[in-house]
C-alpha positions as CSV (number, residue, x, y, z in Angstrom):
1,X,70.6,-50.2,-61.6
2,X,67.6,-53.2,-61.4
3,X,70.2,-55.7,-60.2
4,X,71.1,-53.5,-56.8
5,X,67.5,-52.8,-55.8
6,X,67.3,-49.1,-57.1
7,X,64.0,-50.1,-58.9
8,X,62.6,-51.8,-56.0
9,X,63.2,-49.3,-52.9
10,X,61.6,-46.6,-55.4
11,X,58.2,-48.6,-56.0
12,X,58.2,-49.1,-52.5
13,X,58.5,-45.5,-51.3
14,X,55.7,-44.6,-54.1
15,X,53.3,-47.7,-53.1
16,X,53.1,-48.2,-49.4
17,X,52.1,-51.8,-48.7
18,X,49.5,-52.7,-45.9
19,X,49.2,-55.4,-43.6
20,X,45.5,-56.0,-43.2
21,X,43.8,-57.2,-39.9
22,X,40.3,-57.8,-38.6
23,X,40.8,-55.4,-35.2
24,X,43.4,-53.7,-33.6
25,X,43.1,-57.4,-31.0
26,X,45.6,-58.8,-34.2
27,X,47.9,-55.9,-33.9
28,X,48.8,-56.1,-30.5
29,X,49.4,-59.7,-30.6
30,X,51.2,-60.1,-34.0
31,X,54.7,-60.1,-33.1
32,X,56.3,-60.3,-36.5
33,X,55.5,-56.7,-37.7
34,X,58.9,-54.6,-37.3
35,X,59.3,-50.8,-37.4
36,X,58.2,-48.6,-40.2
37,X,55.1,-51.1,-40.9
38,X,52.2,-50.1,-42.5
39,X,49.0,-51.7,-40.7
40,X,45.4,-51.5,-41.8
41,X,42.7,-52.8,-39.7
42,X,39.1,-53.4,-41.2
43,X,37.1,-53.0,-37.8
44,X,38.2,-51.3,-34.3
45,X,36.8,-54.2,-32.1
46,X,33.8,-56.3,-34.6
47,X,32.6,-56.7,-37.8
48,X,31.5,-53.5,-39.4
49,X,31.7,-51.2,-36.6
50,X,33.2,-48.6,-38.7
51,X,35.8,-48.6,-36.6
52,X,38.4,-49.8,-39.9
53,X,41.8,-46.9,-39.9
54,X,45.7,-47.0,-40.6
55,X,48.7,-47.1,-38.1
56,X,52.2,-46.5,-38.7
57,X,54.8,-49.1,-36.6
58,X,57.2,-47.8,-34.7
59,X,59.9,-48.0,-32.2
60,X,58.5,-44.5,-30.6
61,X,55.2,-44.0,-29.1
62,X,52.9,-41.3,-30.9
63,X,51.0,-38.7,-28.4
64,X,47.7,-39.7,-29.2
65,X,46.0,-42.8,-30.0
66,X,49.2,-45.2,-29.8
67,X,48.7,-49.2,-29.1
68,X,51.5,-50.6,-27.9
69,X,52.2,-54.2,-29.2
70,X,53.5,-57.2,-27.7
71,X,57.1,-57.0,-29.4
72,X,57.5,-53.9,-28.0
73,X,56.7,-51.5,-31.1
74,X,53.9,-49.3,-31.1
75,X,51.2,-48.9,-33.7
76,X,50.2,-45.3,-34.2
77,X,47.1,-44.1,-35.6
78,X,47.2,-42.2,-38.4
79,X,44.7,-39.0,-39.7
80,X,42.6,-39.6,-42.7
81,X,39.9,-37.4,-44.1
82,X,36.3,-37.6,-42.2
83,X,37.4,-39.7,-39.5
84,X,34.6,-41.3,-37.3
85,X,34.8,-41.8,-33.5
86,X,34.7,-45.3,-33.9
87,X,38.6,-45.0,-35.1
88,X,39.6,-44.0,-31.6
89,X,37.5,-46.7,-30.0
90,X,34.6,-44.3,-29.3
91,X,31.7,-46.2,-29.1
92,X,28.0,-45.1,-28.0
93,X,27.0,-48.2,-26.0
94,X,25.0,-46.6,-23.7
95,X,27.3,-47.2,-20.5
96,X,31.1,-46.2,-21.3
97,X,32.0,-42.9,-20.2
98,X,34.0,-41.8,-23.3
99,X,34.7,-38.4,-22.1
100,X,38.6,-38.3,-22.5
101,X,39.0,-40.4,-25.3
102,X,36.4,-37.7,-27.2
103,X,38.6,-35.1,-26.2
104,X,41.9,-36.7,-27.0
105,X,39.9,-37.8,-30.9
106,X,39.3,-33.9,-30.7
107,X,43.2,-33.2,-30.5
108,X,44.4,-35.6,-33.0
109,X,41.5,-34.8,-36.0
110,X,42.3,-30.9,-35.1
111,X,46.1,-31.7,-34.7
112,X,47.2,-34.0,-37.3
113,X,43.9,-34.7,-39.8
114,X,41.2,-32.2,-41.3
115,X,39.3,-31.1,-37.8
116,X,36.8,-33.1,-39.1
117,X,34.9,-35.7,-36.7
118,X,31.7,-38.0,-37.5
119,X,29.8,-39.4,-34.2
120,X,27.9,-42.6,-35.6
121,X,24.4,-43.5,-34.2
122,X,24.4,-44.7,-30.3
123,X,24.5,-43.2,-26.7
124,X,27.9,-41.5,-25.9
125,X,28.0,-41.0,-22.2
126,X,29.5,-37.7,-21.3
127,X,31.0,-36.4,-17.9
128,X,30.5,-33.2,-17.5
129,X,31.5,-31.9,-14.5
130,X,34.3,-30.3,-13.0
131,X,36.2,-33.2,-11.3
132,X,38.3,-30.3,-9.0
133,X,35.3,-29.0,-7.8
134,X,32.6,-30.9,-5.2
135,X,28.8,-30.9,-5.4
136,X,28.3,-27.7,-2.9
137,X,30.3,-25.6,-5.2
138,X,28.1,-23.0,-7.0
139,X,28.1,-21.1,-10.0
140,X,28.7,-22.0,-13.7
141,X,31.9,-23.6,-15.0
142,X,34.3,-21.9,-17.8
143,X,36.9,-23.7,-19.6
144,X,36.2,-27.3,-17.7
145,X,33.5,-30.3,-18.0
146,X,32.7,-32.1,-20.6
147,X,34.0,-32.1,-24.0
148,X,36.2,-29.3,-25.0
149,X,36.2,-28.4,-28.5
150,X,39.0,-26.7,-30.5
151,X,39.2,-24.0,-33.0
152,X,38.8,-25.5,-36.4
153,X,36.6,-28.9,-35.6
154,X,33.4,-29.9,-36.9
155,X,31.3,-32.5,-34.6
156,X,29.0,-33.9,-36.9
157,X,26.5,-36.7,-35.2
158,X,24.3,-38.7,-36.6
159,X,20.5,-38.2,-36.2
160,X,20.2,-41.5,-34.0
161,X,23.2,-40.0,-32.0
162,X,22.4,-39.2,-28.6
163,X,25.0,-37.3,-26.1
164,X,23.7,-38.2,-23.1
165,X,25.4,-36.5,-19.7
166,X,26.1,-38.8,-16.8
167,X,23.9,-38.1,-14.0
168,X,25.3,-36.4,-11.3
169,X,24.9,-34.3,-7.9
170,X,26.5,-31.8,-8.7
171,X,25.2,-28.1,-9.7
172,X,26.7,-27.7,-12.7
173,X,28.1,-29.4,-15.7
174,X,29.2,-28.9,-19.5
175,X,28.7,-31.3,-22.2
176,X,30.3,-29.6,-25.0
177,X,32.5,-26.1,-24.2
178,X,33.6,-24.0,-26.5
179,X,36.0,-21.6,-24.8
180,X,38.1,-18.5,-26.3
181,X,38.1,-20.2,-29.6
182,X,37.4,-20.0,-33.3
183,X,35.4,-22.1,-36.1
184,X,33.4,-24.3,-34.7
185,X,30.5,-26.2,-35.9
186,X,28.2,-28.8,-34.3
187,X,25.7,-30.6,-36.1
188,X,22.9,-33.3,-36.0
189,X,21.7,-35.6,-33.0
190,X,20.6,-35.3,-29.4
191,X,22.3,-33.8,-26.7
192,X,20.3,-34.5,-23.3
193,X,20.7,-33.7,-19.8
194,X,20.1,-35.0,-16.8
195,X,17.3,-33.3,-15.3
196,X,15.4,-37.1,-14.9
197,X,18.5,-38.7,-13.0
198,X,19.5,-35.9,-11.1
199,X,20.1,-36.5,-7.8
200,X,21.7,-35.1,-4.5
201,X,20.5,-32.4,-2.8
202,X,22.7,-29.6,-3.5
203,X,20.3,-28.1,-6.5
204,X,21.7,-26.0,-9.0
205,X,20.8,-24.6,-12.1
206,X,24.2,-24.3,-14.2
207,X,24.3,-27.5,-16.3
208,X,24.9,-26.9,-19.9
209,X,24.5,-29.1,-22.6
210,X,26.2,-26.1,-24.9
211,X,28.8,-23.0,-23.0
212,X,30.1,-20.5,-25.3
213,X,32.1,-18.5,-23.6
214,X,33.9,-15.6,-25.9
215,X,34.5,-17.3,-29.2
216,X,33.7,-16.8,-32.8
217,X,32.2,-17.7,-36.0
218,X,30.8,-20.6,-34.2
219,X,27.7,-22.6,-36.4
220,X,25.1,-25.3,-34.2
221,X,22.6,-26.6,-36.5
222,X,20.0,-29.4,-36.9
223,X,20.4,-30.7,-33.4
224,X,18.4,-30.9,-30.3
225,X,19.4,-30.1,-26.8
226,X,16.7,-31.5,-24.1
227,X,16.5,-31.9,-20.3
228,X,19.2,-29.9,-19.7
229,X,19.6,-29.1,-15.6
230,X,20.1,-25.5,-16.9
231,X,20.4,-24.4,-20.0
232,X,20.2,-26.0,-23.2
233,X,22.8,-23.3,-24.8
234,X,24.5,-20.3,-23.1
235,X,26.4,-18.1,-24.1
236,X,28.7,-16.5,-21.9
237,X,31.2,-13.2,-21.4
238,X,34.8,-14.2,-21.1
239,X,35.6,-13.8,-17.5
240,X,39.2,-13.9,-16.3
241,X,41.2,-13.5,-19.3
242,X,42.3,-9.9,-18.9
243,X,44.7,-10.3,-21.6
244,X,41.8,-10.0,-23.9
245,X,40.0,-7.1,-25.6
246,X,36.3,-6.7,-25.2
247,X,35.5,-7.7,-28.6
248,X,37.7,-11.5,-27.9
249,X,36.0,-11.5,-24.3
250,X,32.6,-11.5,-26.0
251,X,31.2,-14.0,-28.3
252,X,30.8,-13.6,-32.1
253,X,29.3,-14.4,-35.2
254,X,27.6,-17.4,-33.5
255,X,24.8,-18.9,-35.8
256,X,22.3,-21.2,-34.7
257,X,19.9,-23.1,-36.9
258,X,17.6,-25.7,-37.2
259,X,17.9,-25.9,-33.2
260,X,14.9,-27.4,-30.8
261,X,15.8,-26.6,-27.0
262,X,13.0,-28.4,-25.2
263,X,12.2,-29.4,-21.9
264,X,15.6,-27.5,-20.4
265,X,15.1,-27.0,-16.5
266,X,16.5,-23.0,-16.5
267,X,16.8,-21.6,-19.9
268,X,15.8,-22.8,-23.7
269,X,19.1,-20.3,-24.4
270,X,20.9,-17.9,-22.5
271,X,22.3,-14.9,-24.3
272,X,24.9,-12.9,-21.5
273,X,27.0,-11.7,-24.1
274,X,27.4,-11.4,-27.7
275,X,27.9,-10.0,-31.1
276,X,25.8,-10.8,-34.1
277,X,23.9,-13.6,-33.1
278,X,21.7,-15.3,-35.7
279,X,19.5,-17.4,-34.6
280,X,16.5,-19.1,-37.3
281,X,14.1,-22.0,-37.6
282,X,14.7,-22.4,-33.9
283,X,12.7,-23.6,-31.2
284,X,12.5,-23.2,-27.6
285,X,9.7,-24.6,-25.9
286,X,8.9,-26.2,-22.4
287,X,11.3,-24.4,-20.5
288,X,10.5,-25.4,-16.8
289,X,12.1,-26.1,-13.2
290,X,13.8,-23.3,-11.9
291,X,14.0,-19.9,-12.4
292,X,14.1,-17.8,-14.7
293,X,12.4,-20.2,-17.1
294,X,12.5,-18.7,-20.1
295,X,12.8,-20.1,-23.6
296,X,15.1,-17.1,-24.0
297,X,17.0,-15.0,-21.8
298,X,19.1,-11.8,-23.5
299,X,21.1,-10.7,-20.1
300,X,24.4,-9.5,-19.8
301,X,26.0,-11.3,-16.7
302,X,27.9,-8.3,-15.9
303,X,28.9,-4.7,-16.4
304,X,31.0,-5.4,-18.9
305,X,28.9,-7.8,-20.8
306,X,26.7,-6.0,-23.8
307,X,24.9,-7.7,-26.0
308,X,24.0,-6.4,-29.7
309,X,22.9,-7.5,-32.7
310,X,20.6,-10.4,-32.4
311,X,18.6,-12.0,-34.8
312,X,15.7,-14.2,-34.6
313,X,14.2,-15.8,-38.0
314,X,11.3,-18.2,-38.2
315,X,11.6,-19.5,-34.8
316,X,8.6,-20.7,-32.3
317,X,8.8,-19.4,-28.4
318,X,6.3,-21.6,-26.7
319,X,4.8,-23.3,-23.3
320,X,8.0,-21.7,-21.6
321,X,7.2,-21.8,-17.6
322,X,8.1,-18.2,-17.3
323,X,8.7,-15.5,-20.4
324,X,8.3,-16.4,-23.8
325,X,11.5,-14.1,-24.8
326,X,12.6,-11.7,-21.7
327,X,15.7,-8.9,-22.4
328,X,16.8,-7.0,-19.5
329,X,20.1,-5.6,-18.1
330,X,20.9,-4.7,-14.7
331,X,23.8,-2.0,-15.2
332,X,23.6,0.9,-17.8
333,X,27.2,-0.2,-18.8
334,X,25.7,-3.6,-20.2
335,X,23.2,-2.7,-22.9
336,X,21.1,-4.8,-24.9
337,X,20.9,-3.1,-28.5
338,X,19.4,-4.0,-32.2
339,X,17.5,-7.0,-31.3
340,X,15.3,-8.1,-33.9
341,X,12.6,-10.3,-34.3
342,X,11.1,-11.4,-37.4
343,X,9.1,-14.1,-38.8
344,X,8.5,-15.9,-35.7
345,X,5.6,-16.9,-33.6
346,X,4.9,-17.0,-29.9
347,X,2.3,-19.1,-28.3
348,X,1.6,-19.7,-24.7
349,X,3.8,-18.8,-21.5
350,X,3.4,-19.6,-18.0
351,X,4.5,-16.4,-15.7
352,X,2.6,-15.2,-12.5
353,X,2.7,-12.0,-13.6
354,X,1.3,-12.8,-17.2
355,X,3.9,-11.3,-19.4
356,X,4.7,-13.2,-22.1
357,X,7.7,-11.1,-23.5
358,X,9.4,-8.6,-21.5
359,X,11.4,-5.8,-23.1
360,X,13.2,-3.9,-20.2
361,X,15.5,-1.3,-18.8
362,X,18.9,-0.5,-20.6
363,X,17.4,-1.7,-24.7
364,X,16.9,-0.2,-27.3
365,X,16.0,-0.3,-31.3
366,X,14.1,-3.4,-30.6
367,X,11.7,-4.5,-33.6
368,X,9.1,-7.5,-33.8
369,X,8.6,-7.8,-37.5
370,X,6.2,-10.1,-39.2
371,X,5.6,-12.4,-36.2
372,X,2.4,-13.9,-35.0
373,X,1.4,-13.3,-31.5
374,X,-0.7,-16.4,-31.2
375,X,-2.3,-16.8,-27.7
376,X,-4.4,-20.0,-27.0
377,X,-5.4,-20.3,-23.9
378,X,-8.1,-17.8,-23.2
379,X,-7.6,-18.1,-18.8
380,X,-4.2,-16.4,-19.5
381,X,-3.4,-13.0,-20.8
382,X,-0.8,-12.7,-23.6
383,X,1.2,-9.0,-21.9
384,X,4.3,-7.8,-23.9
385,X,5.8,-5.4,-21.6
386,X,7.8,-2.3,-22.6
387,X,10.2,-1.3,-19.5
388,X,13.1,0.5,-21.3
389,X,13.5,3.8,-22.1
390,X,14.6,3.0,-25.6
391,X,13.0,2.8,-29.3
392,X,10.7,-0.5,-29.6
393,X,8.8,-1.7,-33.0
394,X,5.9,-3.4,-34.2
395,X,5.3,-4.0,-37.6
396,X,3.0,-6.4,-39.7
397,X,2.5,-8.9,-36.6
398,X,-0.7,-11.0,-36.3
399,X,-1.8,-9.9,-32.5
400,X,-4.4,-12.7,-31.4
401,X,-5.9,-12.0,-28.6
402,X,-2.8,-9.9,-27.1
403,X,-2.0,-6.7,-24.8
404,X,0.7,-4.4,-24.8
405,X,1.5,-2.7,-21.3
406,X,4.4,0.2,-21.7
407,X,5.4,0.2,-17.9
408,X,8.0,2.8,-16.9
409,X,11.2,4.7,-18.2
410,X,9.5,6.0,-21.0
411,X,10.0,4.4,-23.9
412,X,9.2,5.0,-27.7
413,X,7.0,3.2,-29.7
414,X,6.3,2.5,-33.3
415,X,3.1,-0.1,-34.1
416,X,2.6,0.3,-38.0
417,X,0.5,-2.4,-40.5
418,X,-0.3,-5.0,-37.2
419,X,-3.7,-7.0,-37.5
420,X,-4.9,-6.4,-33.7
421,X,-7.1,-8.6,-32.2
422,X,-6.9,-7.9,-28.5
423,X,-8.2,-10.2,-25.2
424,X,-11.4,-8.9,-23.6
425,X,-9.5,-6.0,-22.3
426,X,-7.8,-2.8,-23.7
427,X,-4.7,-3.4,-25.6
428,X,-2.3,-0.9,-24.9
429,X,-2.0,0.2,-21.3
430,X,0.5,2.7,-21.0
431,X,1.9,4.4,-18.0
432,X,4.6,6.6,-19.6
433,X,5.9,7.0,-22.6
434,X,8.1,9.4,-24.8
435,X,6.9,9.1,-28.5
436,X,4.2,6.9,-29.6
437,X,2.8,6.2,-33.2
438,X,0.0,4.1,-33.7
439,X,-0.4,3.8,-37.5
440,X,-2.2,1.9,-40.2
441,X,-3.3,-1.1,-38.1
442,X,-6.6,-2.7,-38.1
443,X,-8.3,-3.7,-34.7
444,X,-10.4,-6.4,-35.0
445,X,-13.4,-6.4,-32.5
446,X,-11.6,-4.8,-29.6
447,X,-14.1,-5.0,-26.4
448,X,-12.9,-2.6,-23.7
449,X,-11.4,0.4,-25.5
450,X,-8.1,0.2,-27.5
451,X,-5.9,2.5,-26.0
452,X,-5.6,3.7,-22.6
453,X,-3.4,6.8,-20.9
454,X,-3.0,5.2,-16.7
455,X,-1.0,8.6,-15.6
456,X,0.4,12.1,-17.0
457,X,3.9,11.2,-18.2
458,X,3.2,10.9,-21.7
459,X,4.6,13.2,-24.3
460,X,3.4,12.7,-27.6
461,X,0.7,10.2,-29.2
462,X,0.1,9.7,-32.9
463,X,-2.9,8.0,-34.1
464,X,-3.2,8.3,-37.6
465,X,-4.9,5.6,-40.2
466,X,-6.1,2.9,-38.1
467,X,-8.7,0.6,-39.2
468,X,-10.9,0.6,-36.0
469,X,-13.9,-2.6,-35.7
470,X,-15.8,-3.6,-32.5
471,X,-19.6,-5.7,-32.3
472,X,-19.7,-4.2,-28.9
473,X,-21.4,-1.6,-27.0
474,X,-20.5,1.7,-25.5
475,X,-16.8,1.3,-26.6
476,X,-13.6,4.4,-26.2
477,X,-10.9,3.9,-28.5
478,X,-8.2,6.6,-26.8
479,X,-8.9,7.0,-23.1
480,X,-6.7,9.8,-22.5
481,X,-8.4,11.7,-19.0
482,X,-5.1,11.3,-17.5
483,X,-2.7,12.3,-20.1
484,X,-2.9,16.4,-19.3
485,X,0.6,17.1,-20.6
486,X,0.3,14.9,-23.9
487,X,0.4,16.3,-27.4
488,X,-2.5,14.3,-29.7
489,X,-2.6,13.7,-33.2
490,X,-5.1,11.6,-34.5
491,X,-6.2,12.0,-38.2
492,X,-7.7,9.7,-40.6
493,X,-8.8,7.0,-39.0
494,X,-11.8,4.9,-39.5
495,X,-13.9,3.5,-36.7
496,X,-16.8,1.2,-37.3
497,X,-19.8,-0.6,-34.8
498,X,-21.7,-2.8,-35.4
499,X,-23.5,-3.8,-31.9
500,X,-26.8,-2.5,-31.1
501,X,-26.3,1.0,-30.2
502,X,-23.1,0.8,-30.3
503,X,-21.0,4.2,-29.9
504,X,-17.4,4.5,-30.2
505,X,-15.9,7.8,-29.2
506,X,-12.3,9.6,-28.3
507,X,-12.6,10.1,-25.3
508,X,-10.6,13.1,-24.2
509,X,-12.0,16.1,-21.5
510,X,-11.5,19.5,-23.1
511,X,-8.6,21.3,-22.1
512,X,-6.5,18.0,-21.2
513,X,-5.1,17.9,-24.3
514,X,-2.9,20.4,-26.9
515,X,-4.4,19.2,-30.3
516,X,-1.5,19.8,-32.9
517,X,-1.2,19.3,-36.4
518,X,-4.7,19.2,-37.5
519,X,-6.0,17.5,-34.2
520,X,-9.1,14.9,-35.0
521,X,-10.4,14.5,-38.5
522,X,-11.3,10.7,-38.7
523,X,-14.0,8.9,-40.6
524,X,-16.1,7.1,-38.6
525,X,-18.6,4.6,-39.2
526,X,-21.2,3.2,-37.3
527,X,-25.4,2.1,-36.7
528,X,-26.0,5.5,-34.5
529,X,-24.7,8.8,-34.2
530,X,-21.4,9.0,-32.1
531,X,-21.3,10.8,-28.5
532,X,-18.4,13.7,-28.6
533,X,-17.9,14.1,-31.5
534,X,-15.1,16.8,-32.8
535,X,-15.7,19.1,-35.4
536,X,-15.2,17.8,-38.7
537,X,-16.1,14.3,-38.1
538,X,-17.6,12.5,-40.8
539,X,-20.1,9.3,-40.1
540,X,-22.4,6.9,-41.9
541,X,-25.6,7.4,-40.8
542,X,-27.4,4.2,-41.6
543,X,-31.4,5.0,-41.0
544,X,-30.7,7.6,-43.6
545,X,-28.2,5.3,-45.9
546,X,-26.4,8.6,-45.9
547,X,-22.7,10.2,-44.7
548,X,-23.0,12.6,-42.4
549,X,-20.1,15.5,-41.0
550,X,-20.4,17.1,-37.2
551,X,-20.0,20.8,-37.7
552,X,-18.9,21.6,-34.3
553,X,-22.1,22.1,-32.9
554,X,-24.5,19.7,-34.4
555,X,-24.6,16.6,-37.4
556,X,-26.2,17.8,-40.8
557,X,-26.2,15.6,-44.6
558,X,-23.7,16.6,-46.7
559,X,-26.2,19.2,-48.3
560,X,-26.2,21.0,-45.5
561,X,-30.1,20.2,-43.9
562,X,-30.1,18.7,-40.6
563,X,-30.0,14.9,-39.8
């Protein structure tokens, strides 16, 4: 069995033998290799380009990536693990257009290898538009432009990797898509628009550097996405796939992390649809061109859309040219539920109309948690605006110089354990409202009353174990004239002045309000005696050094003898 060869064709089925080349250049043109080959190259085009891979010979061309030689045969590329772009002859030089061959890299690593794909530092040039379509057409794209990726591939760039969208007239464009699919991840680099090298006069706002439209358990981390001509990521209700449930038509389990979205010309991110969104240690910042210009945007883009369960962790909203953070939805089919907010911080926005978040019609359960409402420039109020008729709350945020305006469709409020210190203004401003509980906050030198009532359609207030401070003069805390209809609580509060003559009173006109529960019993503290009082109010009487209680009808010392 060694003389006929037996020995021989085994070892060379175990061991596969490689001819070895500099670049594929040496493939092509050597015309001694013969089908069933083995070929290794060491570079794609140059010396360490990482562009080094296998190819089989053969008589048949392979589907994707097959050079076909000068004898005839074909070399076709074949899948290792962690593959690089640079294998397909992908390189980022800055002028190629490497659209197809990215998608065609996509196909083979998520056909034939481990749907693994590296992008290696350099500018890939990306065309993202939709070729069948001209400049004047409107509207956003859905499975077209740019790079489509699959379900299964990981896109992992380099931090020097830029993916840089070719400039173009037309209104809209995708870099990467991620249509009706599953398990994605993108990770690392720059993905930047063209909203310098824009030209054309057609306008526009629908160019996306990321478009998820349906989709699930999708993962973009530790990248940037700048100058977008719209958004920097949107996600996006399935539209025209009726074949679909609502749960595949909307996406999923997407997770973004470690995410700056700067300088985008519509929206730092665009939520129209989705199901458990995480979202942490983001940014979205500088938001500006064209409306709506916000950093984000939670809107359903149709009836059908909803949107619920969003989380936002440790992220920073700030300099956006309109809201900060806006939710609203237009139909009451396309609700916008369990948002939260925690951890994160909000610092200037740029809206005529002042509001720096805007929580409106069709939301509900709603919470800010642990976040610091950091306003900086003092020309500018910072407004949160309550527009729903659902339940919104505040707990243990930093308010710094800050207002809270609850508008219309009466919605219900919880502000527990906040450190409040409001602009020169009163900080909540509320025109109706269902159920609102102010508790355990401490107000920090308010300056033009803390709470104010602006019409009768308001049901319940609770105002219970507030830490109260002003250095002002003459100051309300609840200006309630106009609230007729509204039942009160307010117990165990403690209200302290410290200007000269400085008075701080509820003030409420007898007979406006049905006191419940105990009505007013709060401690309060200050230089002077306080103007309506209520019966049972205690005070600090400082010429005397001494606590003082208001029987109903006049102050007297604890013992009893008058002050």
């Amino acid at each position: 069995w060694l003389d006929d060869g037996t020995l021989e064709d085994l070892i060379s089925k175990l061991i596969l033998t490689y001819h070895v080349y500099n670049n594929i250049s040496e493939v092509i043109s050597d015309d001694g290799l013969k089908d069933g080959d083995n070929v290794q190259i060491m570079n794609f085009r140059s010396l360490n380009d990482n562009g080094g891979a296998f190819y089989k010979i053969s008589t048949s061309q392979g589907e994707l990536f097959s050079y076909q030689l000068n004898n005839g045969l074909y070399a076709n590329l074949l899948p290792t693990n962690k593959m690089n772009v640079h294998q397909f002859g992908i390189f980022g030089d800055g002028k190629t257009d490497i659209t197809d061959l990215f998608n065609k890299a996509i196909q083979f690593v998520t056909s034939y290898g481990d749907s693994y794909l590296y992008v290696p530092d350099g500018t890939y040039m990306v065309n993202g538009i939709d070729k069948s379509k001209t400049p004047s057409d409107k509207g956003h794209l859905l499975d077209a432009g740019g790079i489509k990726l699959l379900s299964g591939i990981t896109v992992e760039h380099s931090p020097n990797t830029t993916m840089q969208i070719i400039a173009t007239n037309y209104q809209a464009y995708n870099l990467y898509r991620i249509y009706n699919v599953h398990d994605v991840t993108i990770k690392g680099g720059v993905l930047n628009g063209d909203r310098e090298t824009h030209f054309g006069t057609y306008g526009g706002e629908w160019g996306y550097l990321i478009a998820i439209s349906g989709s699930r358990n999708v993962h973009i981390e530790n990248l940037t996405c700048q100058n977008a001509w719209g958004d920097g990521i949107n996600l996006q209700y399935l539209f025209n796939q009726n074949q679909l449930t609502q749960e595949e038509k909307t996406p999923t389990n997407i997770y973004l992390n470690n995410v700056i979205s700067n300088m985008n010309r519509r929206q730092g991110a665009s939520i129209e649809s989705g199901e458990n969104i995480v979202i942490s240690n983001c940014q979205f910042i500088n938001t500006n061109g064209t409306m709506p210009a916000f950093g984000v945007d939670i809107e359903p883009g149709n009836e059908n859309s909803t949107v619920n369960r969003v989380y936002f962790l440790n992220c920073l909203f700030d300099s956006n040219d309109n809201r900060n953070l806006g939710m609203y939805a237009f139909t009451d089919t396309s609700k916008i539920t369990n948002i939260t907010v925690k951890n994160c911080t909000f610092g200037s926005a740029h809206s005529i109309d002042n509001y720096n978040i805007s929580v409106e019609q069709n939301t509900d359960n709603v919470v800010f948690i642990d976040n610091n409402f950091n306003f900086i420039e003092d020309s500018q109020a910072f407004i949160i605006l309550l527009n729903g008729a659902g339940k919104y709350t505040f707990k243990s945020n930093i308010f710094n110089k800050a207002k809270m305006f609850l508008a219309s469709n009466k919605p219900s409020l919880l502000c527990q354990d906040n450190s409040i210190i409001p602009l020169q203004e009163i900080f909540f401003e509320i025109s109706t409202s269902k159920n609102v509980t102010i508790v355990n906050n401490v107000c920090d030198d308010f300056s033009s009353g803390f709470l104010l009532y602006t019409s009768s359609d308001n049901d319940e207030l609770i105002f219970n174990n507030n830490i109260m401070k002003t250095s002002k003069n003459q100051q309300q805390i609840l200006l309630l004239d106009n609230s007729k209809n509204t039942n009160v609580i307010a117990v165990n509060n403690i209200i302290g002045g410290s200007g000269t003559d400085s008075q701080i009173t509820y003030l409420i006109q007898n007979g406006n309000q049905k006191i419940t529960n105990g009505g007013f019993s709060s401690l309060v503290l200050y230089d002077n005696k306080v103007n309506r009082p209520r019966e049972g109010d205690i005070g600090y009487y400082k010429p005397a050094g001494k606590l003082i209680v208001y029987t109903g009808q006049k102050w007297v010392y604890y013992d009893g003898t008058d002050v």
